[in-house]
Structures are given as C-alpha cells and as structure tokens.
C-alpha positions as CSV (number, residue, x, y, z in Angstrom):
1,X,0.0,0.0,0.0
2,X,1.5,3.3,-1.0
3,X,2.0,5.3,2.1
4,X,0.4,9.2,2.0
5,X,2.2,12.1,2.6
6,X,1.0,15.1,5.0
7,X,-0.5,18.3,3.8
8,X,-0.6,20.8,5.7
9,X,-3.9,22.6,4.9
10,X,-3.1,25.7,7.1
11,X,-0.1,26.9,5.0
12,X,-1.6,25.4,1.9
13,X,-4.8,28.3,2.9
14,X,-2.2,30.6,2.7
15,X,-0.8,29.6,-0.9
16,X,-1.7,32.9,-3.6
17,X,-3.3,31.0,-6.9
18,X,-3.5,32.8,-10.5
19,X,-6.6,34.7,-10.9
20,X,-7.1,35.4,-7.1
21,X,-4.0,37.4,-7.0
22,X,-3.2,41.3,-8.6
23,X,0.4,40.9,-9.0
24,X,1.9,37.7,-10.4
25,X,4.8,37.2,-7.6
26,X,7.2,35.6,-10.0
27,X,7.1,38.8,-12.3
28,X,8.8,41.0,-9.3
29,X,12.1,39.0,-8.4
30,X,13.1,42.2,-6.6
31,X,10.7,40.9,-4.0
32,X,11.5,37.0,-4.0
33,X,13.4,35.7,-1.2
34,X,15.7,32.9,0.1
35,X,17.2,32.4,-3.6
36,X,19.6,29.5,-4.0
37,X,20.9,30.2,-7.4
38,X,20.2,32.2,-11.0
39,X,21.1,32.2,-14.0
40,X,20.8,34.5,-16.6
41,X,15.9,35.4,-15.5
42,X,16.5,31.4,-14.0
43,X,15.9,31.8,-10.5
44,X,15.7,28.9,-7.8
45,X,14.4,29.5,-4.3
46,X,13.2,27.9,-1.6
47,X,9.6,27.5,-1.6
48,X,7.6,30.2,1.1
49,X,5.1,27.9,1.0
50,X,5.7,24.5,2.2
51,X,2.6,22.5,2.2
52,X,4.0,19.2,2.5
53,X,5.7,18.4,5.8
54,X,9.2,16.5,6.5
55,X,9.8,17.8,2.5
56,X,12.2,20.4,1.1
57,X,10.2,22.6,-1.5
58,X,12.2,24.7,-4.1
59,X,11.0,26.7,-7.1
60,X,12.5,27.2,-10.7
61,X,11.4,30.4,-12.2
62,X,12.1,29.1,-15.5
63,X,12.1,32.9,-16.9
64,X,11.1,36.7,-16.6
65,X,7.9,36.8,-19.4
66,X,5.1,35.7,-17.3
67,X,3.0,34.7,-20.7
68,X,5.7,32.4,-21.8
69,X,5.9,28.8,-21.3
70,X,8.3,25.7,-22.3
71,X,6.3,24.8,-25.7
72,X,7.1,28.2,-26.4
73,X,10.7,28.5,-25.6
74,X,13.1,28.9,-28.2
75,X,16.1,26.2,-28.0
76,X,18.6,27.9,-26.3
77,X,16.1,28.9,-23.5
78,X,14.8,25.6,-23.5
79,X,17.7,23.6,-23.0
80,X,19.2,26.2,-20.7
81,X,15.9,25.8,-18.3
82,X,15.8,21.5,-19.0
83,X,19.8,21.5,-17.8
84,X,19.5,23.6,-15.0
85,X,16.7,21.7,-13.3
86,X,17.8,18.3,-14.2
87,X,21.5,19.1,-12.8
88,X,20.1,20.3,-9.5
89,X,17.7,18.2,-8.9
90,X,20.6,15.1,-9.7
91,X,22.5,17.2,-7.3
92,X,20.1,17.0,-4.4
93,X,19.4,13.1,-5.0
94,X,23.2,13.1,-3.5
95,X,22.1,14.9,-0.5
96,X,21.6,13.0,2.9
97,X,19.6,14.6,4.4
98,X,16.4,13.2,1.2
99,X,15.7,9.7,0.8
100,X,14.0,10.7,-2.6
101,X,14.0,14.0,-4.8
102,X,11.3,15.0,-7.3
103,X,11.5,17.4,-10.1
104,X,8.0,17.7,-12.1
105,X,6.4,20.9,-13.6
106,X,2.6,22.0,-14.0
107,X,0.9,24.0,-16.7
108,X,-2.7,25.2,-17.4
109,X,-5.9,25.2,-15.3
110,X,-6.2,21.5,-15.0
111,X,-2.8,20.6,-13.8
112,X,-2.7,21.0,-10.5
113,X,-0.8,24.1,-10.3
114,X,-1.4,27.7,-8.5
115,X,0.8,30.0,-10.5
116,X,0.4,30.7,-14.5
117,X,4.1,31.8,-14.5
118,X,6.4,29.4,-16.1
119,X,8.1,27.2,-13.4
120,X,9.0,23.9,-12.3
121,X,9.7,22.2,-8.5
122,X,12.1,20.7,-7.2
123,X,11.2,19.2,-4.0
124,X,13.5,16.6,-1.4
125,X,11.5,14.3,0.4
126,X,12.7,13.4,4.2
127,X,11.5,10.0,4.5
128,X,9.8,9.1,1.2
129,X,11.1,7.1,-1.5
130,X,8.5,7.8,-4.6
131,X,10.4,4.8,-6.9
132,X,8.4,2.7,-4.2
133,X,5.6,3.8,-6.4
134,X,6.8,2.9,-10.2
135,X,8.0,0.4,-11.8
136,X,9.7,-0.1,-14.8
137,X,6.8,-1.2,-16.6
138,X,5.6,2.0,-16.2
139,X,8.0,3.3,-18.9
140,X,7.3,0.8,-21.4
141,X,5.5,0.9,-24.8
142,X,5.5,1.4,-28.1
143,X,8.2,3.9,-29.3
144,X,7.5,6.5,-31.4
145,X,10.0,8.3,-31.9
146,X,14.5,7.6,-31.4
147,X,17.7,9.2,-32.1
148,X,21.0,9.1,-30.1
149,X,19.6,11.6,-27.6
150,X,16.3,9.8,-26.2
151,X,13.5,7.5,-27.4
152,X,9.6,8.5,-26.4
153,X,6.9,6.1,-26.3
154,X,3.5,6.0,-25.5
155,X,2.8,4.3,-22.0
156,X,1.3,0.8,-22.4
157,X,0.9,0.3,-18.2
158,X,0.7,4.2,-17.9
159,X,0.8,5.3,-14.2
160,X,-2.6,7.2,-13.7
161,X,-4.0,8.0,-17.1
162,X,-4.8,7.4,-21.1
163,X,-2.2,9.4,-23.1
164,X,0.8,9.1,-21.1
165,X,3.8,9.5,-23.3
166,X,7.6,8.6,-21.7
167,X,10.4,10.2,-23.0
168,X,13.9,7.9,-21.6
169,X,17.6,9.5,-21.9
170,X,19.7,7.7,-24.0
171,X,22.9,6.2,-22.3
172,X,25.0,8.6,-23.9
173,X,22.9,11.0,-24.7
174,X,22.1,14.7,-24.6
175,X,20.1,16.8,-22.1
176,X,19.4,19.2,-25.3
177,X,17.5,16.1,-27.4
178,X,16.0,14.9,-24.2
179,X,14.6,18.8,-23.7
180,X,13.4,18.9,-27.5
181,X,11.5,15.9,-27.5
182,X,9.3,16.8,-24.5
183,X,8.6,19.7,-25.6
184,X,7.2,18.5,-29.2
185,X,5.4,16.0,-27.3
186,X,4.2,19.1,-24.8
187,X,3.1,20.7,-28.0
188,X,1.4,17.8,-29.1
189,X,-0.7,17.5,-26.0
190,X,-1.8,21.2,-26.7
191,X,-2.5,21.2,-30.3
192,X,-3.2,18.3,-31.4
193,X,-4.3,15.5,-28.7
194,X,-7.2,13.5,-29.9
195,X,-9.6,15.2,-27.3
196,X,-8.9,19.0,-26.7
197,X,-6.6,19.4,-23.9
198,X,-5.3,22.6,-22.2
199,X,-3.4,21.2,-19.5
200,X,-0.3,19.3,-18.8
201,X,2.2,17.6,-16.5
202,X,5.9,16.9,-16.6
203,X,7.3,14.4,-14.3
204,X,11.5,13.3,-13.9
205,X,12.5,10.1,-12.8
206,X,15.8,8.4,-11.9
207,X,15.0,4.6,-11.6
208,X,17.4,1.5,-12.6
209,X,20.2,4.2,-13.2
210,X,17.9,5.8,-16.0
211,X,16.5,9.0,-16.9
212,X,12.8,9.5,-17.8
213,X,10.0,11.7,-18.2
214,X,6.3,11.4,-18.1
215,X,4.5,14.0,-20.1
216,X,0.8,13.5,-18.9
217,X,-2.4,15.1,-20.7
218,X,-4.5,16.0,-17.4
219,X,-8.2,16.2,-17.5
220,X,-10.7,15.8,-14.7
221,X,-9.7,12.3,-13.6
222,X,-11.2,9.0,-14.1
223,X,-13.9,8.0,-11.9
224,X,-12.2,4.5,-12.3
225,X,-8.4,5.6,-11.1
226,X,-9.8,7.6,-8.4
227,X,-11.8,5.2,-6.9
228,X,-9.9,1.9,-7.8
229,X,-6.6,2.7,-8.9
230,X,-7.6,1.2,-12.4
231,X,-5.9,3.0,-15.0
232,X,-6.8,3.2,-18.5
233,X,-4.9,3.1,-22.5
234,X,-6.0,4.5,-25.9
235,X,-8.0,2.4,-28.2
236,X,-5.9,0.9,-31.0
237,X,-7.5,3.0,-33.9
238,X,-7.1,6.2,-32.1
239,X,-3.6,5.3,-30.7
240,X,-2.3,4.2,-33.7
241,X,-4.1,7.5,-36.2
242,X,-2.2,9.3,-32.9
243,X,1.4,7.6,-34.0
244,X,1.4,8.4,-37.5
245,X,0.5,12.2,-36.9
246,X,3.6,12.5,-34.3
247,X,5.3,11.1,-37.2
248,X,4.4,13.7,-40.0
249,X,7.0,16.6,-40.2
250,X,4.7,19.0,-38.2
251,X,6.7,16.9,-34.7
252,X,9.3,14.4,-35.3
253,X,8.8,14.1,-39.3
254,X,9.9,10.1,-39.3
C-alpha cells in the first residue's frame, strides 16, 4: 500500500493562486526571497510555502515573461531551463539529508498548479522514496520516436492516465534532445491530442540508473483511477491515427 504524505492545509490556505491574485509574484524578483541560485531570468528559491511536511520545497522560475511557457521556448532557453533543473535536482538526490528528490512541472488550469508563471519544483522528500511507487513497466511501450539523444513512447501500463507519453535519456545521450523531445510532445498535448486538452504535467525520474520523463495530458480524472486505482490506454484505432501524426513533419517528421 502506498503510504500518504501530509499536507498541511493551514499553510496550503495561505498559498496565492492565479486569478485570485493582482500581481503575479514571480514577475517582481526584486521581492522574492531565500534564492539559491540564478542564471541569466532562471531563478531557484526555496519555496515560502511549504505545504507538504518533513519535504524540502524549491522553485525554478524558468524565466522573466510571465506569458511564456516551455512549448514556447526557443532552443537555447529551452535547454538552458531543461539543464538547470535536471543538474540540480541530480545534485540533491546526493544529498543526505532526502531519501527521494522530485522534479516535475505543471501547466494550465487543470494541472494542479497555482501559478500561471512558467516554473518547475524541485522538492527533497525526508522519508519518502516515490520509486516505491513505479515500476519499470511504467516506462514501457511502443516507441514513437528515437535518435541518439532519447527514445519516447506512448505508456502501455501508464501510471494514472490514457495518453501518457515517456520520454527515456539515452545512455550517452544529450540533455538538449531529451529537452526537444518533451517539448514536441508538450506541444502535441496542446494542439493536437485527440480530445482537446489545455493542460499538462511533466514528471523526472531516476530509476534503474535511468532517466525519464512522463509528459501527462490532465483532464478531470477517471472516476475508475480515483476510486480503484484502475488506469486506462487508448483504443488501437485512435492510438495508432495518434502515432502516425507524431510522425508527420509537423513533430518528429519520421
């Protein structure tokens, strides 16, 4: 059984959400606090609102325009946002004092996040070891796209939901290919999905000495994961009209 994590529901009353709030505080770093590191508008900082106890909550501001976004970026601000969260957030999964380190980011109404500014979390977890929770059957399934960077395929024993596309780091390969490929498949997800779909998630894992990530289509979700844990695929005529359009030259032109 997987063991919950605490929220604190106090400081998470306290949290400032998009549309409830005048001034975006991400748009004023003047104002932001307890910074770790920038880099060129890349700013981390510790999180001032730490809603999940015995954690370690940071923040990427991933850059200054508030209306930007990473299916947006152009490649050199893509890859420079991609590398700087995956090296620090490999960089804290050498730290003691976690037992487990997540890096994921949100975007759009439905994901789960509270700020419309481009960002991503980085976030070390005390006493929780969130590989307890995947397997590597989680990454499998049909690839659909591969180069010397990364392969991407679309999950056949997805985690939580239909649509789930995993993109794995290549042995010897490139954080800048890794980046490019999630973001096509972000852009996908956005234009493209076979149900409309405004909202996303991007989740990093480090299991069996590989790197992946989970770009998830989020919707309201299924009656059938909430209540059961019973997750669901793509029918085979849908999945595969999906394939070949990922494979036209408008995303990875195979």
């Amino acid at each position: 059984m997987n063991k919950p994590i605490t929220y604190n529901i106090t400081v998470g009353s306290e949290k400032p959400h998009s549309g409830q709030q005048k001034v975006c505080p991400f748009c004023h770093p003047e104002n932001l606090t307890n910074i770790l590191e920038t880099k060129g508008d890349i700013i981390w900082l510790m999180n001032k609102f730490p809603v999940f106890e015995k954690t370690c909550p940071t923040v990427i501001v991933e850059t200054a325009d508030h209306h930007s976004g990473l299916t947006s970026y152009g490649k050199e601000q893509l890859h420079r946002v991609v590398s700087f969260g995956l090296s620090h957030w490999l960089e804290w999964e050498r730290d003691p004092r976690f037992k487990s380190v997540i890096f994921f980011r949100n975007y759009g109404p439905d994901s789960g996040g509270s700020q419309r500014h481009p960002h991503s979390q980085i976030i070390g977890l005390e006493d929780y070891d969130y590989r307890d929770n995947v397997s590597e059957e989680n990454f499998m399934g049909e690839i659909i796209h591969e180069d010397s960077d990364c392969y991407a395929t679309i999950s056949s024993y997805p985690i939580s939901g239909m649509g789930e596309f995993n993109v794995t780091l290549q042995k010897d390969g490139s954080p800048d290919g890794f980046a490019d490929t999630i973001q096509t498949l972000a852009r996908f997800i956005l234009q493209d999905f076979p149900l409309p779909c405004t909202s996303y998630n991007i989740f990093f894992y480090h299991v069996k000495r590989r790197i992946h990530a989970k770009i998830f289509p989020r919707y309201s979700a299924s009656p059938l994961y909430m209540g059961y844990r019973i997750t669901h695929v793509m029918d085979q005529e849908n999945q595969e009209r999906m394939k070949k359009f990922l494979r036209t030259e408008k995303y990875f032109g195979e």
